[in-house]
C-alpha positions as CSV (number, residue, x, y, z in Angstrom):
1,X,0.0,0.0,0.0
2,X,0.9,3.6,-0.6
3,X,1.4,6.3,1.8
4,X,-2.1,7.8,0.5
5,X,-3.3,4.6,0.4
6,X,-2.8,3.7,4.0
7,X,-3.9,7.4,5.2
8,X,-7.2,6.8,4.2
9,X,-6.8,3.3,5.5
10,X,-6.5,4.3,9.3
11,X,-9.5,7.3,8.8
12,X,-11.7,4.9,7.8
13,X,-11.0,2.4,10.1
14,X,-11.4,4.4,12.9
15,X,-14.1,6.4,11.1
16,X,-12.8,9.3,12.0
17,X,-13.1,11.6,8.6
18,X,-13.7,14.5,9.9
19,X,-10.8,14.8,13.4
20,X,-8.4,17.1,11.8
21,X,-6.1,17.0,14.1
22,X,-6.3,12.9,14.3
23,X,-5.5,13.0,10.5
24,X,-3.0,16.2,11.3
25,X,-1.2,13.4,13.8
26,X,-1.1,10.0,11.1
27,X,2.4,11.0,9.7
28,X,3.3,11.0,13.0
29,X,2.5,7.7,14.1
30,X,3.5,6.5,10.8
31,X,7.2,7.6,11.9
32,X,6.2,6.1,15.3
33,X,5.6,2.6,13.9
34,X,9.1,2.4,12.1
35,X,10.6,3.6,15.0
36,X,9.9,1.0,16.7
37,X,10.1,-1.4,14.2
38,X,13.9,0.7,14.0
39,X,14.1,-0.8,17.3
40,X,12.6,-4.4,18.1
41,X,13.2,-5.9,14.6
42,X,16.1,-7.6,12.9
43,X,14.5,-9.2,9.7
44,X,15.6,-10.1,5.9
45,X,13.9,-6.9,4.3
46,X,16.0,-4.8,6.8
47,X,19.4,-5.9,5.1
48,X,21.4,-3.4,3.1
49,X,25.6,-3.5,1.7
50,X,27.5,-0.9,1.6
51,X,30.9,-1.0,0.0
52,X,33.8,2.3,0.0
53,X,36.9,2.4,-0.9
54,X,40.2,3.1,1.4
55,X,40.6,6.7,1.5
56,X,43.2,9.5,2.1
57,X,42.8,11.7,5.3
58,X,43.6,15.6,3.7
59,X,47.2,15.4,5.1
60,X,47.4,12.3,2.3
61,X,47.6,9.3,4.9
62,X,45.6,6.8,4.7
63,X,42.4,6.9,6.6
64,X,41.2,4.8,9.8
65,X,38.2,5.4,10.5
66,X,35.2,5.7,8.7
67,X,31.1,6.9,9.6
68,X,28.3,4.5,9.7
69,X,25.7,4.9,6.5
70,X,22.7,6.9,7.5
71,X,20.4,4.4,7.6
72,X,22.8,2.2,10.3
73,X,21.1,0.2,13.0
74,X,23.3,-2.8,13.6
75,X,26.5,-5.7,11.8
76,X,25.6,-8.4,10.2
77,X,29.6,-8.7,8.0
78,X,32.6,-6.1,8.2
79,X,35.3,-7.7,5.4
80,X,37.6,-6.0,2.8
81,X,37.2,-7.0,-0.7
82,X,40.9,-7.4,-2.5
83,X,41.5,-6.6,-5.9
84,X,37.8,-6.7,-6.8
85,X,37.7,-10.4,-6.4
86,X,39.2,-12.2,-3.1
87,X,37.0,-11.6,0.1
88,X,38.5,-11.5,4.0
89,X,36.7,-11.1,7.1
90,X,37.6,-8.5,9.4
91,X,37.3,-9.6,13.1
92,X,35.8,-7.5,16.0
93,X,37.9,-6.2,18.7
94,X,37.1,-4.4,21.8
95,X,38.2,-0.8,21.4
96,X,40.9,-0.5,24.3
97,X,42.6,-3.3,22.5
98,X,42.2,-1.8,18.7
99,X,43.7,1.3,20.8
100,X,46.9,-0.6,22.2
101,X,47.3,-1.9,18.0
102,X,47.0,1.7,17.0
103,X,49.5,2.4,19.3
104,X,51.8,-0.3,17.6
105,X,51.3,0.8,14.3
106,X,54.8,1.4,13.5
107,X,56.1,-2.0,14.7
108,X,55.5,-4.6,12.3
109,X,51.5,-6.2,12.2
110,X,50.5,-9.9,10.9
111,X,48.7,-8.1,7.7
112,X,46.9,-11.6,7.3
113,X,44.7,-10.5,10.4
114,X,42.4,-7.6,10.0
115,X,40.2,-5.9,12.7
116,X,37.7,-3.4,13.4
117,X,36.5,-2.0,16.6
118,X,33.1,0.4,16.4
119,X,32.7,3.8,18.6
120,X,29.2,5.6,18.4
121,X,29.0,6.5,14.8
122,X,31.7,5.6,13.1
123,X,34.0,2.3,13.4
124,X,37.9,2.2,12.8
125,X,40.3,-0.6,10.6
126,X,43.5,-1.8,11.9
127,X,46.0,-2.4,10.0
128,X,44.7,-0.1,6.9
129,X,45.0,-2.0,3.6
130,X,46.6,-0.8,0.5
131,X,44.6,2.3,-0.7
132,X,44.4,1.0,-4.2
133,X,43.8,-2.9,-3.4
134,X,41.0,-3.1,-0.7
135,X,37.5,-1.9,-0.6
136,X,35.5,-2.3,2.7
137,X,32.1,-4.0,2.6
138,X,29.4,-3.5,4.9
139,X,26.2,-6.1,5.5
140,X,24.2,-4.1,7.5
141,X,20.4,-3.3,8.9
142,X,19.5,-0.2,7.5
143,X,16.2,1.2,9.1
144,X,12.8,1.5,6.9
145,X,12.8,4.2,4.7
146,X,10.2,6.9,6.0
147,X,7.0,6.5,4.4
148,X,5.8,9.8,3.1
149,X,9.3,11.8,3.5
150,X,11.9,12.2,1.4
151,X,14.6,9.6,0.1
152,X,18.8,11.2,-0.4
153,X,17.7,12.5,-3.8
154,X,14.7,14.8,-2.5
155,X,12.0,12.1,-3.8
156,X,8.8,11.2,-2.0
157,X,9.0,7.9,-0.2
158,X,5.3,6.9,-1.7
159,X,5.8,3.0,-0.7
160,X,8.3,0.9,1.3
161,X,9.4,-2.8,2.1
162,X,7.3,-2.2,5.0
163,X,4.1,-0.8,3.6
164,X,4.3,-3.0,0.3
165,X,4.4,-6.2,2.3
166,X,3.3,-6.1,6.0
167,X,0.6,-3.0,5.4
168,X,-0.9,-3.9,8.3
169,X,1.5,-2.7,10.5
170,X,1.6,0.5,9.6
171,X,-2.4,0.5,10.1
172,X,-2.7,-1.2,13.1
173,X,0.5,0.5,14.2
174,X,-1.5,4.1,13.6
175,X,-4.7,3.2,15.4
176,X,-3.0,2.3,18.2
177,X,-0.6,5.3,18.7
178,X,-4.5,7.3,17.7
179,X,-5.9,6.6,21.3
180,X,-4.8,9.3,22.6
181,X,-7.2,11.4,20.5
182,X,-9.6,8.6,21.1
183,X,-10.2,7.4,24.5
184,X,-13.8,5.8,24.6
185,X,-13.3,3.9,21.5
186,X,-13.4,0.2,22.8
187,X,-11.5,-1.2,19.1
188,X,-8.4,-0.2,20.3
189,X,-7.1,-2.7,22.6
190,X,-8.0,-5.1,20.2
191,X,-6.1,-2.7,17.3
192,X,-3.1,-3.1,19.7
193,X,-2.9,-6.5,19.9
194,X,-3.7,-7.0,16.1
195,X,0.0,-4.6,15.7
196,X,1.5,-6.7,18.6
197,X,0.7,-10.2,16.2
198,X,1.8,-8.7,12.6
199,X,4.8,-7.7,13.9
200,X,5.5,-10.8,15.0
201,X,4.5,-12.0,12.2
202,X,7.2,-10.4,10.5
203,X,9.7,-11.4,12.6
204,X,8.8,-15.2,11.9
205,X,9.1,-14.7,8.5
206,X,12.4,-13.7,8.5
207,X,13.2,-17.2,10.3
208,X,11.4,-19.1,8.2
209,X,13.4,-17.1,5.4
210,X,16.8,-17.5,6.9
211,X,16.5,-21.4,7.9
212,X,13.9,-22.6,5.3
213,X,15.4,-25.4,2.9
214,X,18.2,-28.2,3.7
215,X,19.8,-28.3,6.9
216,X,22.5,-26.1,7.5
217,X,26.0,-28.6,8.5
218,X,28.4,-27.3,11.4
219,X,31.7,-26.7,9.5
220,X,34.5,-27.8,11.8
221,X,38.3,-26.4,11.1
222,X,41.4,-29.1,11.3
């Protein structure tokens, strides 16, 4: 469904066509549902890459550390993709110790081990790969697009993942962030609980996604 689309969903469900300031408030709770979809949900539909190149600082070394996207809301893979083709993991490291190897920098480093360590909003690499052989690749959960604002390029965000496939949430979401314009409305605790069961809903899909098909083996290292 459409951002229009699911406006006059919520109205007419709640029959409420003419509380301006209930229709005033639906882009509101529309940013309240994916917020806390933002927040509770991990799923399939949430996963984005992001890839960049090793870059120069303006004093021409090479750069450590590096922002989050916009859209950032948790790691699924941080690895470095050499010379277009071969693919290494980078391994997490607590940032006190990614400090102490910072530190060290000068002293020679096993290259064949690569790290990162994450603070706030941006993460840093350790030891930096050759500027023109690596590029840094990001599997990430990126949050849902806002439905009925604006995308990087200035576009309205008529439809997203979330509206196209699990419409429901967004509606049931909305009527249930609504009772506080509507307090004698006995629908609501239900409307609640209908939100409460589509989004898990759309968390077992994602399982179902992730494990469906033959069993996965345990792969064990000699």
């Amino acid at each position: 469904m459409t951002y229009d689309e699911l406006i006059s969903a919520v109205i007419t469900t709640l029959k409420r066509e003419e509380d301006d300031a209930l229709i005033s408030m639906l882009p509101t709770y529309f940013r309240l549902v994916e917020s806390e979809v933002n927040r509770n949900a991990r799923v399939i539909e949430m996963e984005k890459r992001s890839r960049r190149p090793i870059e120069t600082t303006d004093t021409g070394e090479l750069r450590w550390a590096y922002g989050w996207p916009n859209d950032y809301l948790g790691l699924r893979v941080f690895r470095y993709i050499f010379n277009g083709s071969r693919i290494v993991n980078v391994e997490l490291l607590p940032p006190e110790q990614m400090t102490n190897l910072f530190n060290c920098r000068e002293t020679a480093i096993d290259t064949d081990k690569w790290y990162y360590t994450t603070y706030n909003d941006y993460y840093s690499i350790m030891p930096i790969p050759p500027v023109d052989q690596a590029v840094i690749e990001l599997i990430y959960y990126g949050s849902v697009p806002p439905l009925g604002g604006t995308d990087s390029l200035g576009n309205v965000i008529e439809s997203n993942w979330l509206s196209e496939k699990y419409p429901d949430i967004y509606l049931y979401g909305a009527c249930k962030h609504s009772q506080v314009f509507i307090f004698d409305d006995e629908r609501l605790p239900l409307m609640g609980q209908m939100y409460a069961e589509a989004v898990a809903g759309l968390k077992n899909n994602t399982v179902e996604k992730q494990w469906s098909g033959t069993t996965p083996r345990v792969r064990v290292r000699r």
